[in-house]
N, C-alpha and C positions, 0 to 999 in steps of 0.2 A: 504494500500500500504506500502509496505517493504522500511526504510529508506538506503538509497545506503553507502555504503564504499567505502571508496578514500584514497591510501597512492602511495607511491611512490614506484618505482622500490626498490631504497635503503630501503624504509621503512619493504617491502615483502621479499626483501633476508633476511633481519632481524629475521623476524619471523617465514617463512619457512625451510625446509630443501634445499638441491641444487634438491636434485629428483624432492620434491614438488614445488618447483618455475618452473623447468622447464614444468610440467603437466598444474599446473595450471595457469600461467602467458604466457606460452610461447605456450599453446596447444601442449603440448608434449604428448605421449602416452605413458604407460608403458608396460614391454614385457607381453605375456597374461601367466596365471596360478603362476604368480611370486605375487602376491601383496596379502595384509595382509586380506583385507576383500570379499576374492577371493570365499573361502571354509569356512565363519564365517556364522554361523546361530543363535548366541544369540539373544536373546529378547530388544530389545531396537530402538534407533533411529541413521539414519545414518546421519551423520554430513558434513559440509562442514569445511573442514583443512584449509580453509581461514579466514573464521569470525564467524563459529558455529555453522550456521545458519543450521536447522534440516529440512533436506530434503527426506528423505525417511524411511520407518517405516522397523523393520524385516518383515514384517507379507506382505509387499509388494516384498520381495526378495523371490530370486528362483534361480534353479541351469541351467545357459542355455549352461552348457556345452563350452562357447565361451574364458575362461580364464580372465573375467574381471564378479567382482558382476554384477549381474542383477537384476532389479526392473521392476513389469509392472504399475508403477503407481505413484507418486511423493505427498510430501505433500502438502497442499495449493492448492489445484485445480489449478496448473498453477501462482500464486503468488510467488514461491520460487526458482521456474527451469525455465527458457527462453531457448524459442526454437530460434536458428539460423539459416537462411540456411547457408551451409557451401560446398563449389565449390573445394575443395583440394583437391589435388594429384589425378586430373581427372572425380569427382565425383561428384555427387549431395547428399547428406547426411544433417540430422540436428544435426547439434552440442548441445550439451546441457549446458548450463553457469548456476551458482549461481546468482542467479536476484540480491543481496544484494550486492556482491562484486566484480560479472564479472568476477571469475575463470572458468578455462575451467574444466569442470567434464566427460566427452566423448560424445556420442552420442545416440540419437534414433531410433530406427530400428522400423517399421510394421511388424516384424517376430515371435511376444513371442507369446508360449503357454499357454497364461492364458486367460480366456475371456476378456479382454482389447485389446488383440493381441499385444501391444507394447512390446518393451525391451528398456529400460533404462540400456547401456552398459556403464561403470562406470565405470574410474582408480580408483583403492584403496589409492593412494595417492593423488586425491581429498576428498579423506573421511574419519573422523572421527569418533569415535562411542560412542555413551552414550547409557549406557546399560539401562532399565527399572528402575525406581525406585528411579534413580542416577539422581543427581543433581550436577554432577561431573563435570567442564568443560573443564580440564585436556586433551579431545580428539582432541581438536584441536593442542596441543601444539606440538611445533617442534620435530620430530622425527631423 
């Protein structure tokens, strides 16, 4: 089990950006085809821009055409990504959170074309990226 992360409002303006605070802290969304790991297919691992925490692989991304990364599949079998139900702006949908930090990362869809059938629909300013190889950790830092 993943040990949790706890700071405070002031302590997360701190270290995030104002975009990134509002995604991840506030459940904001960003506009779709605008964000940086939209159209990125390098080799590495997709990160969380709150605490690091590596939550999805390249090799799990795909292009779903929706203007936000897509994933059919998370690392940790379910340890890293908590599912939410989530009732907003009229809907039934599951949110998806960083289990470590409780940033909001977007949502899950039962629509991807991969044999999983999921889509993990991702803000890009939930995430950070460490390429293969890299022991970098640089990807989380304020933008």
């Amino acid at each position: 089990m993943m040990n949790k992360e706890f700071k405070s409002d002031e302590e997360w303006k701190k270290t995030l950006s104002a975009e990134q605070y509002e995604v991840l802290r506030n459940k904001g969304t960003e506009r779709p085809f605008t964000g940086e790991y939209n159209d990125h297919y390098e080799k590495g691992y997709y990160t969380c821009a709150g605490c690091g925490t590596e939550l999805f692989s390249s090799e799990q991304k795909f292009n779903s055409h929706c203007g936000w990364p897509s994933f059919d599949g998370e690392l940790g079998g379910g340890d890293k990504v908590k599912k939410v139900k989530d009732f907003s702006h009229g809907m039934i949908r599951t949110e998806i959170v960083c289990a470590k930090c409780g940033g909001h990362l977007g949502h899950l869809f039962d629509d991807g074309p991969t044999e999983t059938g999921q889509r993990y629909c991702v803000n890009s300013l939930s995430l950070g990226f460490k390429p293969s190889g890299s022991s970098d950790s640089s990807s989380t830092e304020k933008k």
